[in-house]
Structure formats: C-alpha cells, structure tokens
Steps between C-alpha positions, in 0.01 A plus 500: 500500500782225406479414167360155576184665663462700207466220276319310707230774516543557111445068477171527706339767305574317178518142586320258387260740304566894498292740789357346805127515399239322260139482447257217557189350369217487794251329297494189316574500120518159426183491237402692223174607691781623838610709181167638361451588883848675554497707181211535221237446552461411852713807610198778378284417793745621754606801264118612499487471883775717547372806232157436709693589830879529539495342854440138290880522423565413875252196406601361187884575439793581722526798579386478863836328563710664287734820560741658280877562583588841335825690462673749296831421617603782623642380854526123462592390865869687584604481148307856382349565133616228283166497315152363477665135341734460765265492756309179376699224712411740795087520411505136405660417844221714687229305272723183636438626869150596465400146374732340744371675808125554395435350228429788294554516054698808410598601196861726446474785285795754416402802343736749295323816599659832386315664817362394841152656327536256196564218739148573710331546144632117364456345872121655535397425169561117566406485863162349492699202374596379873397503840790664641815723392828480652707756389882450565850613445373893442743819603354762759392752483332364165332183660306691737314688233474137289349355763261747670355599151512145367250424843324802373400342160496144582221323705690184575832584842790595321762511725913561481658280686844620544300812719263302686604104543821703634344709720198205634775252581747791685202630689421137598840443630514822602242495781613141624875633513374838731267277695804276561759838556187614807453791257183646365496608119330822617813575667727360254785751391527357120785562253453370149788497264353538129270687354389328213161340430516177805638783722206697504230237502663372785526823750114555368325152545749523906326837536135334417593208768593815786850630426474876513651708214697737675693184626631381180841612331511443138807510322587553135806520313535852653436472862203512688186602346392801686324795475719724409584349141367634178625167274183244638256353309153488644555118587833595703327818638225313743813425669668819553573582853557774707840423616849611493662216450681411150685168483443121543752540768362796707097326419570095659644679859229356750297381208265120599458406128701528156369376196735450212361554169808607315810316442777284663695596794336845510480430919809494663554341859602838627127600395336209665662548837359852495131393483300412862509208663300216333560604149286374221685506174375407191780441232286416157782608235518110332699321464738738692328698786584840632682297790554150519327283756793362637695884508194623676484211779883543593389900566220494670339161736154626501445536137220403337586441184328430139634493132354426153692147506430216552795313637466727820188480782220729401480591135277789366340277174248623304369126452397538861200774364434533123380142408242463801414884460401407135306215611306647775417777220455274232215298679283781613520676166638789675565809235817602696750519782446715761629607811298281694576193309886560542436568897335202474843250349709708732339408823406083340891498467582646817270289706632167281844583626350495884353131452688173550688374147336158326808234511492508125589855488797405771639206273440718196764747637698214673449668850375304830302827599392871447349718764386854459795688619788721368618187279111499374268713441446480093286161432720287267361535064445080559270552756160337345288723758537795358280403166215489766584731734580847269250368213190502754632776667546743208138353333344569836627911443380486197161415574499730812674800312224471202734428224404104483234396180381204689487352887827333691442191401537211765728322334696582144345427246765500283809320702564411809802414739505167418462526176782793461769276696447170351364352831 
C-alpha cells in the first residue's frame, strides 16, 4: 500500500471523530417523565419482568438485535498475533458491516486472555448479554475448541466467522463454478492449499454439500496431509488420505478445483496447466492471491476463476453470509448455528447468483450486465436480495432443525429490506 492509501485509511478511521461506530438513543428523552421512564423509576418494571422470565429481555431491551464481535487477536486478518487491542478497527468494521447489511447492533470486545480456556470463561460469563456472538480473528487449532465449547455453554449461535462465512460463501460459489465447469462436486478431485482454521471448515461444509473425502488434497506447510504422518492434529487428521503423493506440485496434476487458503503466489502457472480441463480455482490469499487473476487467464482459457478481491469478477466476501446468517438467527431466537442453517445460506447464495441482477446492483458496480457464468457466479456484497433471501432461508432451518425459540415469522419483525438499505 502507497503511502497515500495508508493515510487515507489511517484519516477514515480517525476522521472526523475516532472509530467508525456510536450508540443511539431509540426512545425519546426530551422530558423529565421520558427520564423517570428510561432510568429510575420507570426502568424496575422491565427489570422485574425479566427476573420473572429471562425470555422478557428479547421484549423489553435489545438484546434480540444485538451480537457481540469478539477477538483475542491472535490472527488479525494476514497480519498474525498483534494482540487483543489491535484488533478493534477490525471488530468495529464487522459491527460496521453487520449494521450496514442487516441492520444488526454489535458490540466489539477484545479480551487479553492468558489461555483459550480463560477466554471461553470471560466470553460465557457475559453471554446472556446479546443475542448473538461472533467470534473473530482467533488462531487454529485454538478457535475450534473456543468455539465448539463456547456453543456448548451458551444458548444464544455463537459462531466464528473466519471458519464458516469462509467456507458458506466458497461452497456457494463453489457449486455454481462446477455446475458451470459440467462437473459434479461428487466427482470433484479437490486440492486445498492451507490448513489452518478457513481451510478446514471449508473442505468440511463441501463434503456436507456432496464432495467425497477421499477426493480432497489438503496441504500444509509440509506437504500433503496424508495418512502416513504422525505430526496432525485431530482437525488436520479428518483429512488424511491414503495416497502417495507429497507435494503441491505432484497433488494439482488432473485436479478440477484448488482452493487457496494460504498465501500469495503459492500457485504457479506451471501448476494450473496441470489440472483438467475446466479448472475451478479459487485464489482467496488477500490482497495477493496464490495466483493472480490475470496470470491465471493468460495460462489457461477455460478457467474459472475466483479471489478474495474485489477489484476482480467473483469475490469470496464474508459480507455475502455472516450479516443475513445473524439475522435469519436473530429473528427466530435460534440458540445456534447448525449445519442445516449454513446449508441453508450456501444454497440462498448460490441460487441468487442464478437469477437476473436488479439495475441498481449493475450501476452500483458500473457494469451494463452480469450473467451467471465463469465471470459470475458469487452474488455481488451490494446485492439488497440477499438480506431476504439467506435471512429467511437460514430462519426457515432453524425452525425445521429444532434449534429456533419461536415460529419464522412472515415478515421481520425487527428490520426489513427497505428499512436496511435506506429505500
């Protein structure tokens, strides 16, 4: 980044007031009796509604619309463990994104926690506080403990986003870009470069949407992950294969998808010519993929091609799953995220991406047209159908899978389209 762009970016997070958040009032306070209501003594009515029966909270304060945005800063996007501090402009940008896109509160929190135990402890002891908890910006292998023990202990979805808005949005694209290559994903000869925490919640939600194990290639910092190694954790281990191949290089020969979890120019064109005919790569290293759209075109005609950015054709953006996932959740009540639910955003997003694009979405991107094709098969993050599209579909799996409090509404109660986009 020039130095220009960096103070640009530094202006816009302090300028004209510091952090990109603030609170507002939602009731009036213009009188002294607006007051006595808001605080004492009005306020003990509400208080003695709730001790009667939690469940009032969702009635009489916000916490039906309100998730939390948690990190220890221990991998804070590509720049690693600088700390639970440095990660605030990052949680205050996803509380930015989740009122933008669904008009959901959040609340940032960055916790110094000497272990990933004394993290669960602080985040379960103040969970009943919200609706929802996004946890964010958490090394693997410790996130995967976090979160499934934090689910464990908490009866409102807590869900890590860098695992699963990754891996919703990839499978999304992911089963428009094989539908588009004639391939099936049972078929699909997968190699996935990086084993860290997105890695593996990707290859696992693929497998729940019909890729078959024994088809995917997983590669770590030493090679393929297969059977034969003695150094895997039980996270890398579900995806040890029977195989006697070794290498990047020796894994991609014939291969119909790569996904690039890893780093930048980690793909090389000699790699990409090897794979079959129709190749689907996914290149998410951002801001520099693991080859570079325009590399990977000159190599190979029949690419189908996706990256984390979003100055190329279909980006993998979280923004496409973890606001609307939140909001379907948040409006049934549901205590978690499941597997259904995520099936659910995956195949809202992928069917979006099949439908014909609103004009304001073309001027938006300053484009006269996109068709689902090689060039798109991602929805775009300003499409305003996705708020109604993944919210209904992931409350609907909530109510069918059991884990909803109350019925799919009709309509939201609590926002709607309109309402989100300013319309």
């Amino acid at each position: 980044m020039t130095d220009a762009k960096k103070q640009a970016a530094l202006d816009y997070h302090s300028q004209p007031i510091p952090g990109k958040l603030s609170i507002e009032i939602t009731k009036p306070t213009t009188s002294a009796k607006h007051l006595s209501m808001a605080y004492s003594p009005g306020v003990a009515e509400p208080v003695r509604e709730i001790a009667r029966d939690p469940e009032n909270a969702y009635l009489y304060t916000g916490k039906g619309n309100l998730v939390a945005v948690i990190s220890d800063g221990t991998a804070i996007l590509g720049l690693g463990n600088l700390g639970a501090l440095a990660s605030k402009p990052v949680m205050e940008g996803k509380g930015v994104l989740f009122k933008r896109f669904a008009g959901i509160n959040s609340v940032d929190i960055e916790i110094n926690a000497e272990s990933p135990q004394a993290f669960i402890d602080t985040v379960a002891r103040i969970a009943d506080t919200w609706g929802g908890i996004n946890l964010e910006d958490i090394k693997a292998p410790e996130c995967f403990e976090i979160e499934r023990t934090l689910i464990e202990r908490c009866s409102i979805p807590v869900f890590h986003d860098d695992q699963h808005g990754t891996a919703i949005v990839t499978a999304a694209g992911m089963l428009n870009a094989l539908d588009v290559a004639g391939k099936r994903i049972e078929q699909a000869r997968i190699v996935c470069l990086g084993a860290g925490s997105a890695a593996i919640a990707c290859m696992k939600l693929l497998v729940s949407c019909g890729a078959r194990a024994e088809n995917i290639y997983m590669i770590d910092r030493k090679g393929v992950i297969h059977s034969g190694r003695s150094d895997l954790n039980q996270y890398k281990a579900m995806f040890a294969t029977q195989t006697p191949l070794r290498t990047l290089d020796e894994a991609i020969e014939g291969a119909d998808v790569f996904v690039g979890l890893s780093g930048p120019n980690l793909l090389s064109p000699e790699q990409l010519s090897k794979m079959a005919a129709n190749p689907v790569v996914f290149a998410c290293s951002n801001p520099d993929p693991e080859i570079h759209p325009d590399v990977a075109d000159e190599t190979r005609s029949d690419v189908i091609m996706a990256t984390g950015r979003s100055d190329y054709p279909n980006q993998v953006n979280n923004v496409l799953g973890f606001p609307f996932i939140f909001r379907g959740a948040l409006d049934v009540r549901a205590t978690r995220i499941n597997e259904e639910m995520k099936i659910a955003a995956v195949h809202a997003i992928k069917d979006l991406a099949r439908e014909p694009v609103p004009r304001e979405v073309l001027e938006a991107y300053e484009v006269e047209s996109l068709e689902f094709g090689p060039g798109y098969i991602i929805p775009t993050p300003l499409d305003a159908r996705l708020l109604d599209r993944v919210s209904s579909a992931v409350a609907q799996a909530a109510v069918d899978s059991g884990v909803a409090r109350r019925p799919y509404p009709a309509h939201y109660p609590l926002t709607s389209v309109d309402d989100v986009y300013g319309n």
